[in-house]
C-alpha positions in Angstrom: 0.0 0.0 0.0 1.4 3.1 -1.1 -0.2 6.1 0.4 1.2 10.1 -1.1 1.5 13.1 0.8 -1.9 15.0 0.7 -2.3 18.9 0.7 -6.1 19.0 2.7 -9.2 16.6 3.5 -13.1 17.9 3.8 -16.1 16.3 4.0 -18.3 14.5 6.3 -16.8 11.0 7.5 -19.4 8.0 8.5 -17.0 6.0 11.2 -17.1 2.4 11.8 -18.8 0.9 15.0 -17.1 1.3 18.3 -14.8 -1.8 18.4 -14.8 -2.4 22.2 -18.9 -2.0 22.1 -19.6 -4.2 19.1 -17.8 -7.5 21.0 -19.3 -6.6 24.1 -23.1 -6.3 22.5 -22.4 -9.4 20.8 -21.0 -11.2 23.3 -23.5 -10.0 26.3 -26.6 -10.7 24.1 -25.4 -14.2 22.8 -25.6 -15.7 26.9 -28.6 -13.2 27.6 -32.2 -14.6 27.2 -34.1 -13.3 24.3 -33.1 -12.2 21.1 -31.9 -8.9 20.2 -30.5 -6.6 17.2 -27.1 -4.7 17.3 -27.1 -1.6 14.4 -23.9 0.1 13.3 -21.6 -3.3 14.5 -18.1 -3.4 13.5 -17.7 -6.4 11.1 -14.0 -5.7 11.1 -11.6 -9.1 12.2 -11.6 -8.4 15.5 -15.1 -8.7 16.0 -16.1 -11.1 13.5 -13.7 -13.2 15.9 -16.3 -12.7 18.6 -19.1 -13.5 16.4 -17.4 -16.6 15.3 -16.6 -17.9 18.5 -20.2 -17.2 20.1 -21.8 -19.1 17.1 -19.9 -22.3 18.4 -21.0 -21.6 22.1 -24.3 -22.2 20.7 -25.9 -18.7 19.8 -27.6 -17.9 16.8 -26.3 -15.0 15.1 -27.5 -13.3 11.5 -25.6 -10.8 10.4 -28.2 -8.4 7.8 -27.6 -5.3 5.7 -28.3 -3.0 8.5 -27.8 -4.5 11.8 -27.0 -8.2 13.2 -29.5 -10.3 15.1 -28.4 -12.2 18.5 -30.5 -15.1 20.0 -29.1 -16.3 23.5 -27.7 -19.6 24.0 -29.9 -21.4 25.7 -27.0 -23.5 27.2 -23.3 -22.6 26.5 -21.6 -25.4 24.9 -18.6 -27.2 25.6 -15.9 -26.1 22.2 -12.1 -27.6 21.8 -12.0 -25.1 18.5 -12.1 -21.5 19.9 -10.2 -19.7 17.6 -9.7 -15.3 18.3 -7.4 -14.6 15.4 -5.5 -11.2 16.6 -8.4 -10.5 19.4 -7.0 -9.7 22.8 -10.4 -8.7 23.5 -12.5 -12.1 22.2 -9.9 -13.6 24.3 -9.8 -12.1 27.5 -13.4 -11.4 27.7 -14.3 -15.1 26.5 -12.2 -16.8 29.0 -14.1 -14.9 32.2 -17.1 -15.7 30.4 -16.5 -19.6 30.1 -14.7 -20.0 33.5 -17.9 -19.0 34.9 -20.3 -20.7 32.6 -18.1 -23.8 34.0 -18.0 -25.5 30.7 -14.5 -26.7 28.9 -13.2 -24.9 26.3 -9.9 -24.0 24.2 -8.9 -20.6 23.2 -6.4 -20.0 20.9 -4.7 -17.0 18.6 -2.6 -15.7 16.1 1.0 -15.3 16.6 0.4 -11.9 18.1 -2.0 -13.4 20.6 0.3 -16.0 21.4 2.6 -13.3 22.6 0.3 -11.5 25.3 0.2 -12.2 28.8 -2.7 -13.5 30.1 -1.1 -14.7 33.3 -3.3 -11.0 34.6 -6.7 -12.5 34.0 -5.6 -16.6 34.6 -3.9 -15.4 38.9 -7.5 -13.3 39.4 -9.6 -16.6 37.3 -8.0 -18.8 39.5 -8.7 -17.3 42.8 -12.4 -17.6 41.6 -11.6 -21.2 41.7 -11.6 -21.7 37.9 -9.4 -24.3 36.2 -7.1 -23.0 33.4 -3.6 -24.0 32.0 -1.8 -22.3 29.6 2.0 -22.6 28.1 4.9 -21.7 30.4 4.6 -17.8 31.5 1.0 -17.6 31.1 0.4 -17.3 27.4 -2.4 -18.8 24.8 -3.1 -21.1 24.0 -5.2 -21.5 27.3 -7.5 -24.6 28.2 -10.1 -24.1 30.7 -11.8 -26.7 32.5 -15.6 -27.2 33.9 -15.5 -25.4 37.6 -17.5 -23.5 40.2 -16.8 -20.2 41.1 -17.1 -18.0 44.2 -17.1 -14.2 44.7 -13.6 -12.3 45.3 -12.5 -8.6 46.0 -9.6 -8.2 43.8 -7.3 -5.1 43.5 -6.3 -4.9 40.0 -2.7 -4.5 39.5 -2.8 -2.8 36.1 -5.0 -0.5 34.8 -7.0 -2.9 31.6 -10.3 -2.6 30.7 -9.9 -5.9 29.7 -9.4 -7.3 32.4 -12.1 -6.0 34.4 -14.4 -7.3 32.1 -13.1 -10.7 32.3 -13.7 -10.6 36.0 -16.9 -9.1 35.5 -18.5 -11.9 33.0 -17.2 -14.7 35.5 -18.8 -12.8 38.4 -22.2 -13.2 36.4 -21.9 -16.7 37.4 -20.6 -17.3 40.9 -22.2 -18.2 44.1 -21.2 -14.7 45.8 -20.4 -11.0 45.0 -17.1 -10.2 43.0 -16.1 -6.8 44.1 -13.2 -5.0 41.8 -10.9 -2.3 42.3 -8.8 -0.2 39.3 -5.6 1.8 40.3 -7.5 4.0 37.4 -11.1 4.2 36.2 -10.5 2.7 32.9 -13.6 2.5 30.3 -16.7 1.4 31.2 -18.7 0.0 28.3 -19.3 -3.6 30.2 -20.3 -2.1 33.3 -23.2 0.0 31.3 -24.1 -2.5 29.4 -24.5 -5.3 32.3 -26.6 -2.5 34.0 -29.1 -1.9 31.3 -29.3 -5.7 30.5 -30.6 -6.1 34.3 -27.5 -7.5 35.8 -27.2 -6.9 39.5 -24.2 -4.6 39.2 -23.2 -1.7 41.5 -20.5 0.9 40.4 -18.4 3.7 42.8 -16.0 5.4 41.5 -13.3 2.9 40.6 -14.9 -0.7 42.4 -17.7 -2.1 40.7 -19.6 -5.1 42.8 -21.0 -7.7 40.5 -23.7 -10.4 41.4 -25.0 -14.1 40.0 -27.3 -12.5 37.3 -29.2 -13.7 34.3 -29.3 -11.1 31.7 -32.1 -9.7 28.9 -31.1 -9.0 25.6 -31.2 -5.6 24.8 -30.8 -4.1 21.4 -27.8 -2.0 20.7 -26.8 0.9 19.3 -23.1 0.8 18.3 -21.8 4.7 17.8 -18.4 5.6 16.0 -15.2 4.5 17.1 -13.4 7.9 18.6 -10.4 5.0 17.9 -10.9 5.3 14.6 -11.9 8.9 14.1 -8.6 9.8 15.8 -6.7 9.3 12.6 -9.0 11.8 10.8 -8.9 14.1 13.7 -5.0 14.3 13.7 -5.1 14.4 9.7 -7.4 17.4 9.3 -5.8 18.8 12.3 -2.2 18.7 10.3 -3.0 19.6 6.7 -3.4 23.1 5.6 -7.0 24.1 4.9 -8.7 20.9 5.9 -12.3 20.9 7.2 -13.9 17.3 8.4 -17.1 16.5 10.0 -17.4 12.8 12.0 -21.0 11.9 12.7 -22.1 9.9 15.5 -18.4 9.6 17.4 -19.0 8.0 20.9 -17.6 10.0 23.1 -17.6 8.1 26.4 -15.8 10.3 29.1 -13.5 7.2 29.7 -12.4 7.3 26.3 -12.0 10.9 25.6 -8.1 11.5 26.4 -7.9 11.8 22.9 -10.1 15.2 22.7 -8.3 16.2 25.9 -4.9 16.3 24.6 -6.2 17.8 21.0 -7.5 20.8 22.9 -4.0 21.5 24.6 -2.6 21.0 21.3 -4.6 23.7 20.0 -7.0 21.7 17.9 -9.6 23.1 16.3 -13.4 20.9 17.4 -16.3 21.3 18.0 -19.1 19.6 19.6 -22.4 19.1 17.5 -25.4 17.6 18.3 -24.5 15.8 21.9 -26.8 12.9 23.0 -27.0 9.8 24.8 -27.8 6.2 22.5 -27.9 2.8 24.2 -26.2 4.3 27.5 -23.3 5.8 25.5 -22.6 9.7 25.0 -22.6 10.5 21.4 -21.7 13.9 19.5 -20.9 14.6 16.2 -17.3 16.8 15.3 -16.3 19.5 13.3 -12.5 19.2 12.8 -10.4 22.1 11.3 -6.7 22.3 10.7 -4.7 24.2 12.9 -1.7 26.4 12.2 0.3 26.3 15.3 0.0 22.5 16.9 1.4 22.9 20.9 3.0 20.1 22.2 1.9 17.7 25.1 2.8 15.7 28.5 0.7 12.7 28.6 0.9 10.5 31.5 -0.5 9.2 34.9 -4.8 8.6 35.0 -4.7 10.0 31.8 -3.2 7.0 30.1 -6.2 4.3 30.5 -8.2 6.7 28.3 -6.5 7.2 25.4 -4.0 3.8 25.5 -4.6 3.1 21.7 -4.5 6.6 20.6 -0.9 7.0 21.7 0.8 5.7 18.3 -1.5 8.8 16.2 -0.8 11.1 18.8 3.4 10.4 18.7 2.3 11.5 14.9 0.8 14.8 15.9 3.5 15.2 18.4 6.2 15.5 15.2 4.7 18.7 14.3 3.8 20.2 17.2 6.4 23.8 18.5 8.1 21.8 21.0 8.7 18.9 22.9 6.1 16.4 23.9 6.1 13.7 26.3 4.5 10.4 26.4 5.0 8.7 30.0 3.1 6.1 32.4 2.6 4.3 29.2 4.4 0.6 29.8 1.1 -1.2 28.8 1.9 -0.5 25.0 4.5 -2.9 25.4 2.0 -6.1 25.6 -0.4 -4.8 22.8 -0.8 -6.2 19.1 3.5 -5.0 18.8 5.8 -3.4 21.2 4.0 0.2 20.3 7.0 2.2 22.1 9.1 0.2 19.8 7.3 0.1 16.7 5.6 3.8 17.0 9.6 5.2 17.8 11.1 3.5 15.0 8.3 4.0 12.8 8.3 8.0 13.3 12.7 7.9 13.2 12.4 6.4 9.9 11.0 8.5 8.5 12.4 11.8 9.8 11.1 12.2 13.3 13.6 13.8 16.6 12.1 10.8 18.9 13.3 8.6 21.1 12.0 5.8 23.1 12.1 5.6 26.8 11.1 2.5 29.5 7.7 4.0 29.7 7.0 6.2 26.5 8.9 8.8 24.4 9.9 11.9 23.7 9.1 13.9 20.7 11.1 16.9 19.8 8.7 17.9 17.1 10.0 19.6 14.1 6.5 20.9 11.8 7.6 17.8 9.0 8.0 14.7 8.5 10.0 13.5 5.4 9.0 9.8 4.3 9.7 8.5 1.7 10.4 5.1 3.3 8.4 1.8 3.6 7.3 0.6 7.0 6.2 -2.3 8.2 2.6 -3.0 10.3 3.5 -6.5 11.1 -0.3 -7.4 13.0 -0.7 -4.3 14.5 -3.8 -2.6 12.9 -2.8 1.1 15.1 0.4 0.9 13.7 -0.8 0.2 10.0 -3.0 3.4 10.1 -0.6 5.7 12.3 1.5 5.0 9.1 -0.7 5.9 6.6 -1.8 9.0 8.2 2.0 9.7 8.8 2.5 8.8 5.3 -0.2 11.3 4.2 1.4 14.4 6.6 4.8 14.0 5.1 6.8 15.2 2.4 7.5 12.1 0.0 5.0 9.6 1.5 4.9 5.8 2.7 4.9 2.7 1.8 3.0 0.0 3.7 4.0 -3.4 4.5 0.9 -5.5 6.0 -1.0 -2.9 5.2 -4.1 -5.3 5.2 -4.1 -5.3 8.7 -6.5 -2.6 9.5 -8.9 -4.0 8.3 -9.0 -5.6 12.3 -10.4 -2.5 13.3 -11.5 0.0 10.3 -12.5 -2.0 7.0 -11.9 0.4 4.2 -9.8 2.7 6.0 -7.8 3.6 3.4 -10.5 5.1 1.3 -10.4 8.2 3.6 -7.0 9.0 1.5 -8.9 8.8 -1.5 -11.2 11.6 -0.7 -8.3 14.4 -0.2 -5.9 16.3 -2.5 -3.0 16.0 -3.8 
């Protein structure tokens, strides 16, 4: 994939379905009772994953032109054949889910799956009194086998959405409360969703109390991915004489680092049309492109809420007046790559003042970027489209190796680059 430099972008942008929301909608409705329909879904790899794997738990799943029907399980099946492709989420989600519907069951992954700890979601599992294994250190593939489960308070280590989510499906099941505490609030999408699928569920500040519940479907809504409008948000922001509008963006105030760091920058948004659709804030953007781009710190509570923004933002950072700061941020390191790594040496070859640090990086930005080169995504889907956008920004433009690989989280990304001028 070749992607040239680009001189401005307008228009109005339709954004794909909220990634994190599509696999929970599918995932909570396929063990609820009743059958419900989930409009604006992302049917990128990730969540077809989900949908996949669900299917073969025993829930009937349609997917139509405008929306995809879910009919509960009745009874979750035993599966040997659990396959999540590049899904940390299918994965880490699934396995709470299973350990406390106490049936047996094999997950397995793609080689960048293979290469993520899940030793953070088996110590807690286990303690519940589920039965996993996994290979040496705690990674996939992991087999899980038919147990009972009982109630824990558990202090997370780490900040992950993920896995309090995990946690949260197997306390669905067990005979007492599960009580959870984050170090940081991290996004909440599970939590409102268990709530308005009547799951006895209780939430203060950062410990949420989970009891045995049965759910009801509920239909779902599914806004846009502020994920994925991040790379248009940081493209319209950099090129001359750009003007963008993104309709339907969630903006879930768990999720919204990004905006918070594009206003220090200097960014030019605004906020149409706010609203609230199946529990989840929702707006629509105006994005223009801003002459003089300040540079940032980000760091501390601020990291859980825009951890897969980070790679764009180290993109913005290159032109900001000054140097910016990315710190706090060791949790990139166990993501689809190493995205200190890959981000750093993505953004140095191509022209970039950046270097990595144990937590982060620092950006000395310098208003360009030269490209010119060809980089790599490997099966990291951020990385593929921070390159592209980087690609688009610079003087000569990229080349993209793997380039395919977005299509995990934005099927026809690309096409956005289509629609500006050269």
């Amino acid at each position: 994939m070749t992607i040239k430099p680009l001189k401005n972008i307008s228009g109005a942008f339709d954004l794909p379905g909220d990634k994190s929301i599509t696999h929970r909608a599918i995932m909570l409705n396929a063990i609820a009772e009743g059958e419900a329909k989930v409009y604006n879904a992302l049917l990128g790899e990730d969540c077809m994953a989900t949908i996949e794997c669900m299917r073969k738990l025993g829930a009937k799943i349609f997917i139509e032109s405008d929306y995809i029907t879910v009919a509960g399980a009745k009874k979750i099946k035993n599966s040997q054949e659990l396959f999540v492709g590049n899904s940390g989420t299918t994965i880490r989600l699934l396995t709470g889910l299973l350990c406390g519907a106490g049936v047996n069951a094999e997950l397995d992954g793609d080689d960048s799956i293979k290469k993520r700890p899940m030793s953070r979601i088996i110590e807690p599992l286990s303690m519940m009194g589920a039965k996993i294994t996994a290979l040496e250190g705690g990674f996939a593939p992991l087999k899980i086998k038919s147990a009972n489960l009982k109630g824990i308070e558990y202090k997370m280590p780490v900040a992950s959405a993920q896995v309090k989510s995990c946690l949260l499906l197997a306390g669905l099941f067990a005979d007492s409360p599960t009580t959870i505490i984050e170090p940081v609030k991290t996004r909440n999408h599970t939590e409102l969703m268990l709530a308005a699928m009547s799951a006895d569920i209780i939430t203060r500040r950062n410990k949420v109390i989970i009891s045995k519940s049965k759910l009801k479907s509920i239909d779902v809504y599914v806004p846009g991915d502020i994920s994925s409008a991040a790379y248009l948000m940081v493209l319209a922001t950099i090129l001359p004489n750009s003007y963008i509008v993104l309709k339907n963006v969630g903006v879930n105030p768990t999720r919204t680092g990004l905006l918070d760091i594009l206003k220090i920058c200097g960014a030019k948004i605004t906020m149409l049309n706010r609203r609230t659709t199946s529990e989840e804030p929702v707006s629509d953007m105006l994005i223009q492109s801003t002459d003089d781009i300040k540079p940032f710190v980000i760091g501390g509570d601020l990291i859980p809420r825009l951890i897969d923004e980070i790679p764009i933002l180290a993109v913005l950072a290159c032109f900001a007046n000054g140097q910016s700061i990315i710190k706090d941020a060791q949790e990139l390191k166990v993501k689809e790559s190493n995205r200190i790594d890959t981000t750093v040496n993505m953004l140095k070859k191509m022209g970039a003042r950046i270097e990595a640090t144990d937590d982060g990086m620092i950006i000395n930005g310098s208003g360009a970027l030269m490209g010119g080169v060809e980089i790599d995504a490997g099966l990291d889907h951020r990385l593929a489209m921070s390159a592209a956008v980087a690609g688009a920004v610079s003087l000569d433009g990229v080349k993209i190796k793997n380039a395919q690989i977005a299509d995990v989280s934005y099927p026809g990304f690309f096409k956005i680059f289509e629609r500006g001028e050269q």
